[in-house]
Biopython code that builds the backbone (N, CA, C, O; Angstrom):
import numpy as np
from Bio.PDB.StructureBuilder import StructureBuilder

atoms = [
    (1, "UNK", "N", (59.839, -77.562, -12.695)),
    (1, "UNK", "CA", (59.216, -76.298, -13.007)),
    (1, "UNK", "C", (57.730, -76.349, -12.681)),
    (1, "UNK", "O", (57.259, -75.484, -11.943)),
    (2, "UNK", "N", (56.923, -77.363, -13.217)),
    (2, "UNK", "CA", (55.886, -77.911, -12.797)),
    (2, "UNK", "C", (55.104, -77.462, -11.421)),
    (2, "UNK", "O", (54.152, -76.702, -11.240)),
    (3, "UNK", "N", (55.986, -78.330, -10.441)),
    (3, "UNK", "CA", (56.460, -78.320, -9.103)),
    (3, "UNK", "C", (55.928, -76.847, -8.583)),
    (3, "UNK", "O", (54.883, -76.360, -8.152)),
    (4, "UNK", "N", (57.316, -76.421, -8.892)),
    (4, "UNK", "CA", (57.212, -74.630, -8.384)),
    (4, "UNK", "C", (56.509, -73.679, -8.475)),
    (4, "UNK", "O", (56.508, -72.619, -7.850)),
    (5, "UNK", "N", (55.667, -74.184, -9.553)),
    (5, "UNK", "CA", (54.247, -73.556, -10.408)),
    (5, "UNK", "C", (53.120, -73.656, -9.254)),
    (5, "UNK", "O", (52.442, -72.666, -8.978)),
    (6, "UNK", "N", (52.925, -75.061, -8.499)),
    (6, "UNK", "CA", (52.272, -75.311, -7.768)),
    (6, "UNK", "C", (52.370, -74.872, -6.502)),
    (6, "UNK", "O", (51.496, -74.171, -5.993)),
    (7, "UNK", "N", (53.437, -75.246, -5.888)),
    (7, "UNK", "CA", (54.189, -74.354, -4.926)),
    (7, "UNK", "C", (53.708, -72.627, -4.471)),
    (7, "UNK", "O", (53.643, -72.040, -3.390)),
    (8, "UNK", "N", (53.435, -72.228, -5.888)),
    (8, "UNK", "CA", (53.455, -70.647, -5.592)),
    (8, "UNK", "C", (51.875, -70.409, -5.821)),
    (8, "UNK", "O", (51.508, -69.236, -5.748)),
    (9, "UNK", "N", (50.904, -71.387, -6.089)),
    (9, "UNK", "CA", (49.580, -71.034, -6.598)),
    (9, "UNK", "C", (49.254, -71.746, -4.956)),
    (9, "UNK", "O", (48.264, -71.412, -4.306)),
    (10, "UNK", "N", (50.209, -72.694, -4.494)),
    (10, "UNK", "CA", (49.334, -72.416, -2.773)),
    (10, "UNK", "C", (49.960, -71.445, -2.025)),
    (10, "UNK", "O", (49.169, -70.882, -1.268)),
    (11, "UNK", "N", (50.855, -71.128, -1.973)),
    (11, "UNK", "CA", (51.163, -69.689, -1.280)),
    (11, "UNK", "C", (50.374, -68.714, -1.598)),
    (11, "UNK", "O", (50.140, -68.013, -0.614)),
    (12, "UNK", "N", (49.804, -68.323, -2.654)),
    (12, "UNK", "CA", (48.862, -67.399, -3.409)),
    (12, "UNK", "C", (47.986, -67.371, -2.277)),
    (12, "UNK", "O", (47.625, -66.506, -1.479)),
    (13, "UNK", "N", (47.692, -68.928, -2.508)),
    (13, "UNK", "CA", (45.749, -69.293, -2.230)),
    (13, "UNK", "C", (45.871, -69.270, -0.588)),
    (13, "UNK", "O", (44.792, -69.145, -0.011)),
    (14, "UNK", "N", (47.047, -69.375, 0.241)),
    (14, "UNK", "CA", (46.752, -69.312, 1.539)),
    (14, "UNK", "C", (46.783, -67.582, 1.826)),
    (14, "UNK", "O", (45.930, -67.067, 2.548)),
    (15, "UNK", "N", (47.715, -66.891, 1.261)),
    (15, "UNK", "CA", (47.656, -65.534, 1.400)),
    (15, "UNK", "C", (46.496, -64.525, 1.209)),
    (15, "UNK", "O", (46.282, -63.485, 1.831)),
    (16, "UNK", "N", (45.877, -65.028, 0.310)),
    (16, "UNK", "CA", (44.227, -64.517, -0.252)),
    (16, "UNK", "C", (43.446, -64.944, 0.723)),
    (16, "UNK", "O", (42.431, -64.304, 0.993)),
    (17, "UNK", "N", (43.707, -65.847, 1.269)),
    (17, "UNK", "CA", (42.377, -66.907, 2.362)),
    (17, "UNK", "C", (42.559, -66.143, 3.572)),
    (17, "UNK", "O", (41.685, -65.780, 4.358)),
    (18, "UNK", "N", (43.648, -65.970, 3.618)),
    (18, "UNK", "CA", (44.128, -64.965, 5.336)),
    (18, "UNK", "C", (43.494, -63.629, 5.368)),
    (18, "UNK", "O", (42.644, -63.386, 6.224)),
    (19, "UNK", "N", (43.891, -62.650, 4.394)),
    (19, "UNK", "CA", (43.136, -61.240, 4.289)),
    (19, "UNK", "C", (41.617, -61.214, 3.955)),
    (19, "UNK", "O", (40.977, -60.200, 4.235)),
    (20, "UNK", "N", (40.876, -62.520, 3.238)),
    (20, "UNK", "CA", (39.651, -62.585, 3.302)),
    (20, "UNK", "C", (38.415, -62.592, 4.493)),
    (20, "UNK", "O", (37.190, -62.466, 4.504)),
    (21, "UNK", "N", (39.526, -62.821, 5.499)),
    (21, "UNK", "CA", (38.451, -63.080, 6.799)),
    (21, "UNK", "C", (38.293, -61.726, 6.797)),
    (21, "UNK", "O", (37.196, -61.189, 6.638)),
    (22, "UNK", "N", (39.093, -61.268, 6.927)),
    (22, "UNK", "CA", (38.865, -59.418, 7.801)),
    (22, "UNK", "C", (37.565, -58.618, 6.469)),
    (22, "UNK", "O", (36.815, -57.652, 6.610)),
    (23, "UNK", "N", (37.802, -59.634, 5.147)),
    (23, "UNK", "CA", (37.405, -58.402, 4.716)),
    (23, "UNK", "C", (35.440, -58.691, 4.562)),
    (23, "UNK", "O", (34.558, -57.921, 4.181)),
    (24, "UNK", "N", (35.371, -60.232, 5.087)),
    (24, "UNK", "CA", (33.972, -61.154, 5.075)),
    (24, "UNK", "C", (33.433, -59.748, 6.486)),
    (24, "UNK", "O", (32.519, -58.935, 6.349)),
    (25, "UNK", "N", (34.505, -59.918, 7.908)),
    (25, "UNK", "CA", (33.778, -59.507, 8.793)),
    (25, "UNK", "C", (33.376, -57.659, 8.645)),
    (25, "UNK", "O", (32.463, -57.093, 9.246)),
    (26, "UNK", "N", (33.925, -57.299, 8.102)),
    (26, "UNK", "CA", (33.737, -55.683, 7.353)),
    (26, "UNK", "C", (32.286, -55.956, 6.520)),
    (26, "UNK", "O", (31.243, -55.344, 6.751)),
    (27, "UNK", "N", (32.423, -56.799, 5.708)),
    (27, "UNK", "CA", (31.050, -56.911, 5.012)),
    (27, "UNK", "C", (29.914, -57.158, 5.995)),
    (27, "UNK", "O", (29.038, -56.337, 6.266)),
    (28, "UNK", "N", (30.024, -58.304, 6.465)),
    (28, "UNK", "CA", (28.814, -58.573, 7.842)),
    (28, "UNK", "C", (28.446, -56.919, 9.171)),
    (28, "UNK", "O", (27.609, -56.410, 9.916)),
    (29, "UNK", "N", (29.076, -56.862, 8.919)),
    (29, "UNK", "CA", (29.820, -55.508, 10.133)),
    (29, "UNK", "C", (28.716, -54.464, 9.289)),
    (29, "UNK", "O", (27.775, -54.021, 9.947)),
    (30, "UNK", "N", (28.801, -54.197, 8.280)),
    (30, "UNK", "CA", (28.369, -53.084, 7.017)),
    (30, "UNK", "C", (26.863, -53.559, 7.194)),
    (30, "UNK", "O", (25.873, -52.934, 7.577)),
    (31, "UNK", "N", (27.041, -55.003, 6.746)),
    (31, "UNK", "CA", (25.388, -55.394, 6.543)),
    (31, "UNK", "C", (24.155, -55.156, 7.919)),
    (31, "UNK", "O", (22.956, -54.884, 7.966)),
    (32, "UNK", "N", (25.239, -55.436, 8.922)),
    (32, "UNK", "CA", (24.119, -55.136, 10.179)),
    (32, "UNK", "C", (24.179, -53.854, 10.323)),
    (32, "UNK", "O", (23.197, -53.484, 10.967)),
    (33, "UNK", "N", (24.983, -52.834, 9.981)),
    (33, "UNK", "CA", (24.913, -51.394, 10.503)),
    (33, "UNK", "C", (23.112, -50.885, 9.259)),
    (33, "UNK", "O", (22.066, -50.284, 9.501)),
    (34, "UNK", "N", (23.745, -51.628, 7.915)),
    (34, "UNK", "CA", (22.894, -50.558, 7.182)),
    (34, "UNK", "C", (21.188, -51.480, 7.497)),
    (34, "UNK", "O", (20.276, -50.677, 7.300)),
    (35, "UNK", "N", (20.645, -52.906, 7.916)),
    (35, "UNK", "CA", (19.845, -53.084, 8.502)),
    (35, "UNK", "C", (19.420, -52.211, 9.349)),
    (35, "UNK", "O", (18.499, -51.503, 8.944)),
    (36, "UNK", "N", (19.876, -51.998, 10.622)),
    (36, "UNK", "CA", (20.076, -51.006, 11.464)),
    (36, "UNK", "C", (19.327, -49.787, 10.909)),
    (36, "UNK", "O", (18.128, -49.678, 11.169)),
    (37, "UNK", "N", (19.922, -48.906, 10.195)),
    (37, "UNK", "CA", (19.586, -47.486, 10.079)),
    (37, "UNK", "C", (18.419, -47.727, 9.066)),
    (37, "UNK", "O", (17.704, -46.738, 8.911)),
    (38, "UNK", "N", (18.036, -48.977, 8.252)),
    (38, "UNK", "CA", (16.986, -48.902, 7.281)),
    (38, "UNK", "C", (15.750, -49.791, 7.852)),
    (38, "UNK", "O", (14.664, -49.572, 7.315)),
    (39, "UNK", "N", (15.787, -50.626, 8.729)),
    (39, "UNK", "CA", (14.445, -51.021, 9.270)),
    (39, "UNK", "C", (14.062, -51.124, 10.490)),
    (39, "UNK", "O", (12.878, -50.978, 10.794)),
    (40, "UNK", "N", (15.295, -51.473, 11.642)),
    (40, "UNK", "CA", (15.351, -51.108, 12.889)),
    (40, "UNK", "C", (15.218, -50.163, 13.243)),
    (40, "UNK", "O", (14.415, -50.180, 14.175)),
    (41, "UNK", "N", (15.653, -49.008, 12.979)),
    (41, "UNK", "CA", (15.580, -47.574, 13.490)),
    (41, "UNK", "C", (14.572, -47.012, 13.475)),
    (41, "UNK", "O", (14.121, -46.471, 14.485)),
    (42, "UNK", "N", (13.830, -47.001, 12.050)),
    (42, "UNK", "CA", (12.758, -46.426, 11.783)),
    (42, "UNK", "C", (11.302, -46.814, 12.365)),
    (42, "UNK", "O", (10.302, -46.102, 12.277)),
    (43, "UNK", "N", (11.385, -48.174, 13.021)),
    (43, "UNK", "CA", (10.398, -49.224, 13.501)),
    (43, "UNK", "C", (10.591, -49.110, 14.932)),
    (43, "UNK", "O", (9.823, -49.696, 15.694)),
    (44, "UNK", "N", (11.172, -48.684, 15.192)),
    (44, "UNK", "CA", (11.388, -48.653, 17.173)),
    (44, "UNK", "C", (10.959, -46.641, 16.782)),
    (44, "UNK", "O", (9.941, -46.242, 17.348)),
    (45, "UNK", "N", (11.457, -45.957, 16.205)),
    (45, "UNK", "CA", (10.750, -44.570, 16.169)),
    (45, "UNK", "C", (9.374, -44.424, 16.030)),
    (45, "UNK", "O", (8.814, -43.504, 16.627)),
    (46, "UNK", "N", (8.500, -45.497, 15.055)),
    (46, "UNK", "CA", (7.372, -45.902, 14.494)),
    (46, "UNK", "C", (6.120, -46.342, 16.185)),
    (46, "UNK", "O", (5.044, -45.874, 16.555)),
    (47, "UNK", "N", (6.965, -47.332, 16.693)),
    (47, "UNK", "CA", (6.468, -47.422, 18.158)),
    (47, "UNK", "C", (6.184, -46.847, 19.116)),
    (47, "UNK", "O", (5.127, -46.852, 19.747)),
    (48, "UNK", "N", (7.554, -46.061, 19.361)),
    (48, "UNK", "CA", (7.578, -44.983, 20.110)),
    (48, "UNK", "C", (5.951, -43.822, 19.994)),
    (48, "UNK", "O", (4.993, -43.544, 20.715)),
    (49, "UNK", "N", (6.456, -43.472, 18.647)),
    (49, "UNK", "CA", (5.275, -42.483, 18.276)),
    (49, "UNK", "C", (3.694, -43.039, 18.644)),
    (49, "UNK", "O", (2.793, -42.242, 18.906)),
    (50, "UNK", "N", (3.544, -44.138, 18.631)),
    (50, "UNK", "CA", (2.020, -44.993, 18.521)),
    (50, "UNK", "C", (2.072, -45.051, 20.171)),
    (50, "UNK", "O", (1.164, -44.504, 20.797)),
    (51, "UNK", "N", (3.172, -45.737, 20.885)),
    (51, "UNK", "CA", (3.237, -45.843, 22.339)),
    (51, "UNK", "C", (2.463, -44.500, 22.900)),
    (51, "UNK", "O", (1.413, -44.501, 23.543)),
    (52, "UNK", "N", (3.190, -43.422, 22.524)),
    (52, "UNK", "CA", (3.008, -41.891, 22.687)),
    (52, "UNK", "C", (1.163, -41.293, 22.402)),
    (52, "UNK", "O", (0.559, -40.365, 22.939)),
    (53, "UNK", "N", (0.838, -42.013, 21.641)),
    (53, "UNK", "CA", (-0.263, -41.445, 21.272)),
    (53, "UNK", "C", (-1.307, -42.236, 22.247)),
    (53, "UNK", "O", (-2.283, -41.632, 22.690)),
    (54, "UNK", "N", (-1.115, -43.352, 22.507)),
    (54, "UNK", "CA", (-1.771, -44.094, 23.124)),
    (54, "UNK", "C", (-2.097, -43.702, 24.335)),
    (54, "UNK", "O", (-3.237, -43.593, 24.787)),
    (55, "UNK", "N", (-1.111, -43.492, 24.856)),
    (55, "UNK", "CA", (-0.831, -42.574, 26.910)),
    (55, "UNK", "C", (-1.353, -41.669, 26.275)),
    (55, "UNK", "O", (-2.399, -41.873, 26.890)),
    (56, "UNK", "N", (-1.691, -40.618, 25.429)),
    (56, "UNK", "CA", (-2.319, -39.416, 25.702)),
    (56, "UNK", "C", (-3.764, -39.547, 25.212)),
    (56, "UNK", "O", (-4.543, -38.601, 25.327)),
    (57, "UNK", "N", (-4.117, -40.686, 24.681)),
    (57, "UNK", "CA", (-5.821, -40.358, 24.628)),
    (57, "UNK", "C", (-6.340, -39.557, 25.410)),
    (57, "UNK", "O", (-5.775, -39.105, 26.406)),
    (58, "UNK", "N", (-7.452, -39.299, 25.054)),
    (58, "UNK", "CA", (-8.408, -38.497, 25.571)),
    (58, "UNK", "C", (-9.714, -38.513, 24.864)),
    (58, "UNK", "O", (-9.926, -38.665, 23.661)),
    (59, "UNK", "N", (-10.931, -38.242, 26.293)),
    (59, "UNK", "CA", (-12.236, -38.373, 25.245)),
    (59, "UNK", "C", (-12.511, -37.225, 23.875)),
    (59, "UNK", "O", (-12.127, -36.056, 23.909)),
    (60, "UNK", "N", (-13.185, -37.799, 22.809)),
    (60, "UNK", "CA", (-13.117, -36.670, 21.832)),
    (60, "UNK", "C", (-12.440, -37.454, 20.684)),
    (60, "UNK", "O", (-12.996, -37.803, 19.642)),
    (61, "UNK", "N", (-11.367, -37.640, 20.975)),
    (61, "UNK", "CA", (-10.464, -38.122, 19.894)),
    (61, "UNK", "C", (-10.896, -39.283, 19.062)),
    (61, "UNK", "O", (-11.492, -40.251, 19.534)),
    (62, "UNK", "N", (-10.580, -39.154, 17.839)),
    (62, "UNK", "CA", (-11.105, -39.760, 16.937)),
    (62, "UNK", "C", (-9.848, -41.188, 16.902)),
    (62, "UNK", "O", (-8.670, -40.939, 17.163)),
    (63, "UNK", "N", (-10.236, -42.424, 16.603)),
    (63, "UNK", "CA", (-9.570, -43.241, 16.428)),
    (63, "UNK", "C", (-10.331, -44.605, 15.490)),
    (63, "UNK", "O", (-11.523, -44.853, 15.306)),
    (64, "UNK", "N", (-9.062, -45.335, 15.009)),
    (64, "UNK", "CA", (-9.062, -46.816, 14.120)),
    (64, "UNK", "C", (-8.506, -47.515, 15.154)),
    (64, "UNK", "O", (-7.811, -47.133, 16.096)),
    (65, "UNK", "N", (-9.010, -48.849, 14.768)),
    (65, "UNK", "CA", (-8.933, -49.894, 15.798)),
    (65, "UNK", "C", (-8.295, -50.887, 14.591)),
    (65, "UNK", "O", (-8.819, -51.130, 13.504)),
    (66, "UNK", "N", (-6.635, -51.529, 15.254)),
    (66, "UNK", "CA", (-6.407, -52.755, 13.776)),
    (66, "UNK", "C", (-7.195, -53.423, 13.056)),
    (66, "UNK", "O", (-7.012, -53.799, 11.899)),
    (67, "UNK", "N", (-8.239, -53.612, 13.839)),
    (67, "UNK", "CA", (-9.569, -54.187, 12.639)),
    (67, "UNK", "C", (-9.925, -53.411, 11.858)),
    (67, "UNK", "O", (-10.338, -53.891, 10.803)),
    (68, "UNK", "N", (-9.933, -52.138, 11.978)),
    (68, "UNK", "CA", (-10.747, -51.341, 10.811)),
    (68, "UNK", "C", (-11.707, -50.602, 11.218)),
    (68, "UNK", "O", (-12.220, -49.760, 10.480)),
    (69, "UNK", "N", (-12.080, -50.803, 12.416)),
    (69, "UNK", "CA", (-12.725, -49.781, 13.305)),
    (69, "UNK", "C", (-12.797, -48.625, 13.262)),
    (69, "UNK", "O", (-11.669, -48.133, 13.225)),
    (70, "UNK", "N", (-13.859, -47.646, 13.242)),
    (70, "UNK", "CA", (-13.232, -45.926, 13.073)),
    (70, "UNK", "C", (-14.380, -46.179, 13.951)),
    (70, "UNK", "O", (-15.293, -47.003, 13.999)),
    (71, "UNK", "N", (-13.814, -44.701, 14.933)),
    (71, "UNK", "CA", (-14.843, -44.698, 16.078)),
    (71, "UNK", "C", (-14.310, -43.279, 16.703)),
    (71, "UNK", "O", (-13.628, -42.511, 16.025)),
    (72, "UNK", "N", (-14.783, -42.926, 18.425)),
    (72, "UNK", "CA", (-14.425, -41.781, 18.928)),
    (72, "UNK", "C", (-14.198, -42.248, 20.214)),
    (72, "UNK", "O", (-14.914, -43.190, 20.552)),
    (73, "UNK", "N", (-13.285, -41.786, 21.128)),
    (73, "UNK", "CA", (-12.828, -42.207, 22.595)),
    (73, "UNK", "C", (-14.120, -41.714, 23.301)),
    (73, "UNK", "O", (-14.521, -40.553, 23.225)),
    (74, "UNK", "N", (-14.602, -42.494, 23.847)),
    (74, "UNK", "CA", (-15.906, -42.003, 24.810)),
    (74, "UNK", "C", (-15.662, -42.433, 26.421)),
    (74, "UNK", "O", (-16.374, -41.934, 27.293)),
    (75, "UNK", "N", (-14.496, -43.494, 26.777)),
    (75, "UNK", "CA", (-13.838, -43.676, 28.185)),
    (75, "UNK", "C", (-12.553, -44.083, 27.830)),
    (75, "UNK", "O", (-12.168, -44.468, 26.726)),
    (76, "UNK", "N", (-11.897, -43.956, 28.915)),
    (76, "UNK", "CA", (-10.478, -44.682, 28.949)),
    (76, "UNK", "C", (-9.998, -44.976, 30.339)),
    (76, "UNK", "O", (-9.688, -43.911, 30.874)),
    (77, "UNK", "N", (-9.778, -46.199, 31.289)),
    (77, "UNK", "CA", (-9.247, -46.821, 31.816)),
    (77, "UNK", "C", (-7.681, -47.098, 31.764)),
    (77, "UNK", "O", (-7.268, -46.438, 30.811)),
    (78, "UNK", "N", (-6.915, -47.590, 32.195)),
    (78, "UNK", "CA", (-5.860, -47.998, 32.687)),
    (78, "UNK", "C", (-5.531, -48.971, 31.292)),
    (78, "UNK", "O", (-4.828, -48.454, 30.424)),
    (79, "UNK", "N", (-5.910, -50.025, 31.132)),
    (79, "UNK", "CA", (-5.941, -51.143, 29.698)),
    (79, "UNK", "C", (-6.390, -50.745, 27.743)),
    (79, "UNK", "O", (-5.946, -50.809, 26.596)),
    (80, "UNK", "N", (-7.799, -50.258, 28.729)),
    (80, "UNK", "CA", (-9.195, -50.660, 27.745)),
    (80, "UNK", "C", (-9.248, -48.944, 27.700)),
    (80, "UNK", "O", (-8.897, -48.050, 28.471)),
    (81, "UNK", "N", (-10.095, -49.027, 25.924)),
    (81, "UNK", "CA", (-10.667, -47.309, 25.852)),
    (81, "UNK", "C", (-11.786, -48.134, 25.319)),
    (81, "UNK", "O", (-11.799, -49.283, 24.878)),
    (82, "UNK", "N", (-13.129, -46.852, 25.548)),
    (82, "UNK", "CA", (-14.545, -47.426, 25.209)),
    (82, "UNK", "C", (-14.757, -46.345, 24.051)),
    (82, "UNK", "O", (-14.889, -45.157, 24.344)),
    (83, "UNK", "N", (-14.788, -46.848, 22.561)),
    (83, "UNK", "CA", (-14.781, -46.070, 21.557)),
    (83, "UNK", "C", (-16.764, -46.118, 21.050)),
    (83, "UNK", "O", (-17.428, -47.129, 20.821)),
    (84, "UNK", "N", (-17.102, -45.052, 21.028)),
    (84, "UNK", "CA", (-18.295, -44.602, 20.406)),
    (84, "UNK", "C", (-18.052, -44.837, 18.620)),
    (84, "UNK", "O", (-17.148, -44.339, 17.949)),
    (85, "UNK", "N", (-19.286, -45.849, 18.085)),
    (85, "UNK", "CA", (-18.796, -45.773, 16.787)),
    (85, "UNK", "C", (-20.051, -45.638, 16.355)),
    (85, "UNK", "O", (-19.876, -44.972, 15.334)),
    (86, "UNK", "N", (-21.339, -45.845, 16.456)),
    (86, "UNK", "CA", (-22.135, -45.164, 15.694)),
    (86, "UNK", "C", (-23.847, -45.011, 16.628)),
    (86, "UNK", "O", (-24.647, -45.920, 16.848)),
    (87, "UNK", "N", (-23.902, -44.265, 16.822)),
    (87, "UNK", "CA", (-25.586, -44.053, 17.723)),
    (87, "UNK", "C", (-25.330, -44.315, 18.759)),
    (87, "UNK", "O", (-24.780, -43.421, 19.403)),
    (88, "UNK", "N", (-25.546, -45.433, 19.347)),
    (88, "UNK", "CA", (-24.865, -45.616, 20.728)),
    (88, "UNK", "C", (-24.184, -47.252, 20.772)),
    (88, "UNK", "O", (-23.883, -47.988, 21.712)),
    (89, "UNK", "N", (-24.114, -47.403, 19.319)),
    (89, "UNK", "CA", (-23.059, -48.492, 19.913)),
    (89, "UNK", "C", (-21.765, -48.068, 20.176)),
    (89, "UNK", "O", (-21.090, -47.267, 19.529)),
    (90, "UNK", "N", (-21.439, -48.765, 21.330)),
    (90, "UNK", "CA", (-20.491, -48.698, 22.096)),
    (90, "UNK", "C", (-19.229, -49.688, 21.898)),
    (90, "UNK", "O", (-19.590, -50.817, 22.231)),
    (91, "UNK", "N", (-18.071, -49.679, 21.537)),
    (91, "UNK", "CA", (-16.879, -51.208, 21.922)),
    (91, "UNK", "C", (-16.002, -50.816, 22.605)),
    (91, "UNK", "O", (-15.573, -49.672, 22.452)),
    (92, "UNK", "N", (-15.353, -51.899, 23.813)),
    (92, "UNK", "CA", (-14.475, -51.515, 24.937)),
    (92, "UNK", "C", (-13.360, -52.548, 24.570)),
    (92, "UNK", "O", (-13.437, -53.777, 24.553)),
    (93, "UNK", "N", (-12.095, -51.568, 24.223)),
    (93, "UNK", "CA", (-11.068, -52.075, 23.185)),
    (93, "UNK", "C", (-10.095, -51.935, 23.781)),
    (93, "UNK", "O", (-9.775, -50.895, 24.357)),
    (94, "UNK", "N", (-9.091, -53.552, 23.724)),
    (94, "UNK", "CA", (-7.272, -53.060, 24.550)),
    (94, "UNK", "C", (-6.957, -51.478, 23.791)),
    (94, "UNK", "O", (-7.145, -50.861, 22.742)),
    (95, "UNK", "N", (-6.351, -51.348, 25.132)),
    (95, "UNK", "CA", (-5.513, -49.803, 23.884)),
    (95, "UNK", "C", (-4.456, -50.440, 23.030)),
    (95, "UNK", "O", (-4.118, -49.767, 22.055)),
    (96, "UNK", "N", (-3.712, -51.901, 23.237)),
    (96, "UNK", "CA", (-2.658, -51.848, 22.483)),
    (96, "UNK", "C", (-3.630, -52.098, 20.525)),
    (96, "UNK", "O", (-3.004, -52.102, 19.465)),
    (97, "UNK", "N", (-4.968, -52.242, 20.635)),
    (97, "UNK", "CA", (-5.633, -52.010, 19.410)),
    (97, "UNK", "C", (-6.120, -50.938, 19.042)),
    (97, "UNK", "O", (-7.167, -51.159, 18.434)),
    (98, "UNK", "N", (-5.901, -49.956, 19.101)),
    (98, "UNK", "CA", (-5.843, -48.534, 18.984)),
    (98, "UNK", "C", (-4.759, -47.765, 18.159)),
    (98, "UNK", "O", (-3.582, -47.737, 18.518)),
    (99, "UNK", "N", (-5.178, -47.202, 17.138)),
    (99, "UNK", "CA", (-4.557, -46.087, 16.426)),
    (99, "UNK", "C", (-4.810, -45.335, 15.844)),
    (99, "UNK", "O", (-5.942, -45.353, 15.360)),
    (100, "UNK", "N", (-3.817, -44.116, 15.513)),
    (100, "UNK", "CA", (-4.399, -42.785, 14.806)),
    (100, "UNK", "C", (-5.309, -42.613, 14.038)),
    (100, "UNK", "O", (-5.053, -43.354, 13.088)),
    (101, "UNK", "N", (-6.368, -42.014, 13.813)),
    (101, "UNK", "CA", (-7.397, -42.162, 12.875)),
    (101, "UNK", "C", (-6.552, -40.942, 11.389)),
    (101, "UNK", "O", (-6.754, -39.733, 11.272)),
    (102, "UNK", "N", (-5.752, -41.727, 10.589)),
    (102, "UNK", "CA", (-5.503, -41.016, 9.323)),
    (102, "UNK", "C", (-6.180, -40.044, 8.750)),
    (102, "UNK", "O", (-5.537, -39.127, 8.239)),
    (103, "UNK", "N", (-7.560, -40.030, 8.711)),
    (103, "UNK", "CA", (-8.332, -38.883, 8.392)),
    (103, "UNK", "C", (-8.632, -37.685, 9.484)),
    (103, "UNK", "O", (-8.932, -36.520, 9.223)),
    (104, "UNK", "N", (-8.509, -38.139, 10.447)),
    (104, "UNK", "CA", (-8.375, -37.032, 11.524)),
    (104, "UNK", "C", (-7.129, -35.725, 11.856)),
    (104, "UNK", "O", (-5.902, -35.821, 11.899)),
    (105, "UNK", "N", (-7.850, -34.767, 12.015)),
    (105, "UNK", "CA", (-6.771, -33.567, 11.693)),
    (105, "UNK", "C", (-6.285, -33.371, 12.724)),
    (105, "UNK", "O", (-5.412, -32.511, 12.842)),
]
sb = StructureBuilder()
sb.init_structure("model")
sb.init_model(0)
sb.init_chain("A")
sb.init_seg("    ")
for serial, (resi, resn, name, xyz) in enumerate(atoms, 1):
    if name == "N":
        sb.init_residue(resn, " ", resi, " ")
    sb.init_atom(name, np.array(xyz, "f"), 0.0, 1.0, " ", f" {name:<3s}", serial, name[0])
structure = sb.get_structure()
């Protein structure tokens, strides 16, 4: 009786072990979709938009530089924009350090 007891608690345990794979790769499957729509998605849209702003400078425009820079587009080249930040100092900055000035309307 013993025996048969055992018998049927590994049949159990191989039957549970078999339907568990499918249900591990559903979970993994789930976990990369909702990554996906909660930090990937929103971060390649996030780029896009900054990419976008970047190609359209123009002199006038007010901008922050990742350092902390607040300044105004006074040239722009192909690379580099030359931001006016106070009297006549002048700094000639990659554009990929360039962004929206938050207080600017």
């Amino acid at each position: 009786m013993n025996t048969l007891f055992i018998l049927q608690a590994q049949a159990a345990g191989q039957a549970a072990g078999q339907g568990a794979g499918a249900g591990f790769w559903v979970m993994i499957l789930l976990l990369f979709g909702v990554m996906y729509f909660f930090m990937i998605r929103p971060q390649r849209k996030q780029q896009k938009e900054l990419d976008a702003f970047r190609s359209s400078l123009k002199k006038g425009d007010k901008v922050v530089t990742t350092g902390g820079i607040y300044g105004t587009v006074d040239e722009i080249t192909d690379r580099t924009v030359l931001i006016k930040v106070d009297g006549d100092v002048k700094l000639r900055m990659d554009k990929s350090a360039i962004m929206k000035d938050p207080n600017a309307q």
